[in-house]
N, CA, C and O atoms as a DFTB+ gen file, in Angstrom:
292 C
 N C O
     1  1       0.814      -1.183       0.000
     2  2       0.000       0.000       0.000
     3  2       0.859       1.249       0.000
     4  3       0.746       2.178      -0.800
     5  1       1.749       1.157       1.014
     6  2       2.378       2.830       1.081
     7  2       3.613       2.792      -0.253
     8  3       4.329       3.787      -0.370
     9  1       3.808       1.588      -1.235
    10  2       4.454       1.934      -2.405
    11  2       3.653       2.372      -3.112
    12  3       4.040       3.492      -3.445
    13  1       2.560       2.101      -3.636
    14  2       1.442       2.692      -4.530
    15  2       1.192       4.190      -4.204
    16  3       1.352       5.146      -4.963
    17  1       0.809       4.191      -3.048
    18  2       0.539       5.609      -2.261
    19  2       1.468       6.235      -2.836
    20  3       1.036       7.118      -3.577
    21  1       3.139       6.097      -2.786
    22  2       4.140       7.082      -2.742
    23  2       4.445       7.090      -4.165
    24  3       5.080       8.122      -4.385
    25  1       4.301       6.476      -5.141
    26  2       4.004       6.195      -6.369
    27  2       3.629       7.315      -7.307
    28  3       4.197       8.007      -8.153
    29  1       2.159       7.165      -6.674
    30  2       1.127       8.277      -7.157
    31  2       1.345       9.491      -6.636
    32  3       1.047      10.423      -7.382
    33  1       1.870       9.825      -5.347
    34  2       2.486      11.196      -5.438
    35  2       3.288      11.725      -5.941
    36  3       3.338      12.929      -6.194
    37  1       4.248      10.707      -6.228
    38  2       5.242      11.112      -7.656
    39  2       4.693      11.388      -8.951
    40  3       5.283      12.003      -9.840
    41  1       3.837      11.033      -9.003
    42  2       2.752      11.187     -10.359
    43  2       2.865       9.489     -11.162
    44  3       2.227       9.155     -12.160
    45  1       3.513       8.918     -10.657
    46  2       3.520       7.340     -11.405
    47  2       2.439       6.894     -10.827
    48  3       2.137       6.850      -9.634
    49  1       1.513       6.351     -12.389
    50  2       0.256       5.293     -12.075
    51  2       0.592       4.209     -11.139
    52  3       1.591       3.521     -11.353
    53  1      -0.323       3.959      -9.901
    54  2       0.293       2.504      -9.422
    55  2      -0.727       1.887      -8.898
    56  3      -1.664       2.578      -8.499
    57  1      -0.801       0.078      -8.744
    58  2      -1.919      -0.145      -8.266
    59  2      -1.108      -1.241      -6.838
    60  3       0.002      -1.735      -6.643
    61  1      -2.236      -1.207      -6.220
    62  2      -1.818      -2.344      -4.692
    63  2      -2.885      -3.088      -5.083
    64  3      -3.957      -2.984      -5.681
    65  1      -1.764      -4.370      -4.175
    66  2      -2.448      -5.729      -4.974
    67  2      -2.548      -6.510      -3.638
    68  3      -1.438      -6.901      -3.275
    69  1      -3.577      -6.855      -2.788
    70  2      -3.336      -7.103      -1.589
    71  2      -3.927      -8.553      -1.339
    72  3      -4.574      -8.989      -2.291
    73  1      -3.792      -9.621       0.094
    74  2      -4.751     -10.752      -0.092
    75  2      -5.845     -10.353       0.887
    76  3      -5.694      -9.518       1.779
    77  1      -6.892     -10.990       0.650
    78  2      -8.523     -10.679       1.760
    79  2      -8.184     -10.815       3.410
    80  3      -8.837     -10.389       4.361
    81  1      -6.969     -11.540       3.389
    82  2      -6.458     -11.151       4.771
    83  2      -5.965     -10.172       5.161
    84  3      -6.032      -9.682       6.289
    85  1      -5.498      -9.858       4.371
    86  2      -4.812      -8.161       4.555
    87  2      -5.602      -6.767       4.213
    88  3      -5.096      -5.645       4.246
    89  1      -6.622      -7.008       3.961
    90  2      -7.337      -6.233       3.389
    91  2      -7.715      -4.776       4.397
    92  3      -7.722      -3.596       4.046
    93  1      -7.989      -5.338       5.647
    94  2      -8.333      -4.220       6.819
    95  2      -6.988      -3.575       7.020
    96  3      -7.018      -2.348       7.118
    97  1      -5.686      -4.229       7.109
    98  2      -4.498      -3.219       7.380
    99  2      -4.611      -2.655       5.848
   100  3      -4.660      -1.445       6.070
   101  1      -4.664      -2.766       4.780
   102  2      -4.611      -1.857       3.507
   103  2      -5.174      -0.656       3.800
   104  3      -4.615       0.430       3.644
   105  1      -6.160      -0.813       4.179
   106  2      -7.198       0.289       4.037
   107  2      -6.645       1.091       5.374
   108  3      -6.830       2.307       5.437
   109  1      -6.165       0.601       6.124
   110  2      -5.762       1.331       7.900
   111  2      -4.117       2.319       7.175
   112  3      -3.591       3.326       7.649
   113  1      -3.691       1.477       5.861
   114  2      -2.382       1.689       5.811
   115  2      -2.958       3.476       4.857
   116  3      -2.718       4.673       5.018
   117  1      -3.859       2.553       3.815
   118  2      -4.507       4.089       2.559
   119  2      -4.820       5.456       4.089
   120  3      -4.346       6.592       4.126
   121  1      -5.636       4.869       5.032
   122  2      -5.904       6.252       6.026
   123  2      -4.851       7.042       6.125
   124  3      -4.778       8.170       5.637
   125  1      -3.557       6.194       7.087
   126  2      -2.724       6.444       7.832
   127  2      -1.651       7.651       7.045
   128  3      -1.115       8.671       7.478
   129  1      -1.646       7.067       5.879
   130  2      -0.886       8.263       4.286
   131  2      -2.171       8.832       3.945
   132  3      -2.214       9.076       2.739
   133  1      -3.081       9.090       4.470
   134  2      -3.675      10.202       3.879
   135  2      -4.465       9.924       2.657
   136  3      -5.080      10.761       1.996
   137  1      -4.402       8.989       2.491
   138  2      -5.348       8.428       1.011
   139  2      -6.790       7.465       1.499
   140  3      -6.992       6.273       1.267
   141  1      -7.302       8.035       1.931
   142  2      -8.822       7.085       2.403
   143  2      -9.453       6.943       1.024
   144  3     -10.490       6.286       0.941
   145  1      -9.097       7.316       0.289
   146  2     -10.066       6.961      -1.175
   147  2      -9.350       5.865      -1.969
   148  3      -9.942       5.099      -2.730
   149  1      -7.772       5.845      -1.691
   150  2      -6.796       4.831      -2.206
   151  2      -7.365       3.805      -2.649
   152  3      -7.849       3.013      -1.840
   153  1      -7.476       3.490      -4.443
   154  2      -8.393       1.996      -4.275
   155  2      -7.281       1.263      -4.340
   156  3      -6.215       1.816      -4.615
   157  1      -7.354      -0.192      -4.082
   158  2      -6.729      -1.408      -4.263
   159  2      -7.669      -2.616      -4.930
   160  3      -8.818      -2.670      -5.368
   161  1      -6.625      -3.503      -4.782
   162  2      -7.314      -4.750      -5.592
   163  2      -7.038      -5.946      -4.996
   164  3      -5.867      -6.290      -4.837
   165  1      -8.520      -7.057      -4.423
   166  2      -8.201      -7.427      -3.443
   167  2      -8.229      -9.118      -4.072
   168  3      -9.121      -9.494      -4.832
   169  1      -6.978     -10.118      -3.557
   170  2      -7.179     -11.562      -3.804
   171  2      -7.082     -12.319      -2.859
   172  3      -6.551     -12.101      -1.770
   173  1      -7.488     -13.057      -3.157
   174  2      -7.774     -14.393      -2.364
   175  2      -6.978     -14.929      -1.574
   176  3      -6.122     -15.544      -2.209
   177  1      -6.811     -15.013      -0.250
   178  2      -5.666     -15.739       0.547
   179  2      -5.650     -17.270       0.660
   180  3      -6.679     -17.940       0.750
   181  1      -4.815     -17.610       0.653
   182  2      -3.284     -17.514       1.068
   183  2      -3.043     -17.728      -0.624
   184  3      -3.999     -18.221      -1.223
   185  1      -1.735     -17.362      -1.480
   186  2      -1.440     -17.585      -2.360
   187  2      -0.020     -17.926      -2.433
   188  3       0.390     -18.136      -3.575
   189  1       0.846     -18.034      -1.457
   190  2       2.012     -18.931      -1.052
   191  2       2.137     -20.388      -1.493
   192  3       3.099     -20.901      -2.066
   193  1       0.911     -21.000      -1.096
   194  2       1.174     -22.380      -1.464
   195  2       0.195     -22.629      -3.115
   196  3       0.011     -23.683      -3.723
   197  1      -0.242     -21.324      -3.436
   198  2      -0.815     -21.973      -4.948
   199  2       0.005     -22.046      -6.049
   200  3       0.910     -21.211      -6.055
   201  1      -0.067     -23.098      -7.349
   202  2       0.944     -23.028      -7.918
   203  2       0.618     -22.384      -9.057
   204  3      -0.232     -21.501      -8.942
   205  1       1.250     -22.673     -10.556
   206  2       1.448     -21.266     -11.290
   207  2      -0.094     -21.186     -12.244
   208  3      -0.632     -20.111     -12.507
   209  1      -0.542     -22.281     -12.595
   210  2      -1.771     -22.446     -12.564
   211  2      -3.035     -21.487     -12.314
   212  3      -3.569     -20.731     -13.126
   213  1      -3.356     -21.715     -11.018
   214  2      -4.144     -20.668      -9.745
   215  2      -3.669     -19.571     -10.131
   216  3      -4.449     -18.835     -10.734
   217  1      -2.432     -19.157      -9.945
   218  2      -1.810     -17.911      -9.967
   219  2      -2.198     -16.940     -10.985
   220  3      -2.618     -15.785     -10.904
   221  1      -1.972     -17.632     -11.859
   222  2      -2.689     -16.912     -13.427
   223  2      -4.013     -16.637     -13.427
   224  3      -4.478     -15.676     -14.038
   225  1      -4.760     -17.514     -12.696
   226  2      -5.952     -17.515     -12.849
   227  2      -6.532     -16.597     -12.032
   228  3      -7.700     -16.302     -12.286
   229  1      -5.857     -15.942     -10.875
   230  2      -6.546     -14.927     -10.230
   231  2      -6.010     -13.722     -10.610
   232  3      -6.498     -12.646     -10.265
   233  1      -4.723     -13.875     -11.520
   234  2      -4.165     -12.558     -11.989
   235  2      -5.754     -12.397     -13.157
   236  3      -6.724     -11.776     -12.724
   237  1      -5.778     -12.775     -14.006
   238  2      -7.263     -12.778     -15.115
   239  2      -8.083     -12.240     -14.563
   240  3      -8.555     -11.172     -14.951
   241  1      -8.512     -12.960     -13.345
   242  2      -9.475     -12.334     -12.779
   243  2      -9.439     -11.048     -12.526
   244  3     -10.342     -10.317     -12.932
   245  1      -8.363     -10.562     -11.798
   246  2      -8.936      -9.084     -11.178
   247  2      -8.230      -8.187     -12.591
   248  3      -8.154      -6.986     -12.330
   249  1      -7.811      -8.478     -13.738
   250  2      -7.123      -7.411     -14.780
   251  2      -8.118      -6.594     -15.187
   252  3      -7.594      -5.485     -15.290
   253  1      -9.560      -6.499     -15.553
   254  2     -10.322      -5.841     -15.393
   255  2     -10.266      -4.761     -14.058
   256  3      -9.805      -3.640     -14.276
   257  1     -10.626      -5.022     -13.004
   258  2     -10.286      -4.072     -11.854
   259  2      -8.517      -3.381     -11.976
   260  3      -8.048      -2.243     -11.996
   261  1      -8.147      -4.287     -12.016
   262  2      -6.262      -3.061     -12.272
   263  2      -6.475      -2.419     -13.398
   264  3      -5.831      -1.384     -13.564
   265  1      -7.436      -2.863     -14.474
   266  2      -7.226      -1.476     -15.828
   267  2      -7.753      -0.542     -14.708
   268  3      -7.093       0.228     -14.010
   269  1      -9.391      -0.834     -14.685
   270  2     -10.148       0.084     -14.323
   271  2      -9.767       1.378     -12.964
   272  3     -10.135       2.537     -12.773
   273  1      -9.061       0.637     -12.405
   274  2      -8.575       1.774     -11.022
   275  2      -6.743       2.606     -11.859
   276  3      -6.178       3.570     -11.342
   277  1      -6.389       2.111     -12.740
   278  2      -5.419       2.332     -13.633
   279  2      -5.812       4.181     -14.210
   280  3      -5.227       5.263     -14.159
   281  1      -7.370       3.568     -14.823
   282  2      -7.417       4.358     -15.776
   283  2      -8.401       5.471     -15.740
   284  3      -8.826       6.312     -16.532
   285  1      -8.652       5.027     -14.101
   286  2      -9.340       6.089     -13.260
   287  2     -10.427       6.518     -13.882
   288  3     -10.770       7.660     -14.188
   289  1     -11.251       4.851     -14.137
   290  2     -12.671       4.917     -14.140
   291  2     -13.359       4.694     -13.437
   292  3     -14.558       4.837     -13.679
């Protein structure tokens, strides 16, 4: 979160890519810098033990949501 954050104050597009476990510190992290509107993009935990398979398959999934918060629609 606070790379994206510091990202975009540089003016570089950036997106956070977080898992549903982490999801409440993301959003505590977007407050804490001052970005309560900060969107992110949220997957599925745990993804440590999935293999490359899965992996792809939830990247697909959310590429719609990373254009869309990208392209600041």
């Amino acid at each position: 979160m606070a790379d994206g954050i510091l990202l975009e104050r540089a003016g570089v597009p950036a997106i956070s890519i977080c898992t549903d476990a982490f999801q409440v510190t993301a959003k505590a992290m977007a407050d804490v810098y001052g970005r309560p509107e900060f969107e992110f993009v949220v997957i599925p935990h745990p993804i440590a033990s999935l293999g490359v398979a899965e992996i792809e398959a939830n990247v697909r999934e959310v590429i719609p949501e990373v254009l869309r918060i990208l392209e600041g629609s």
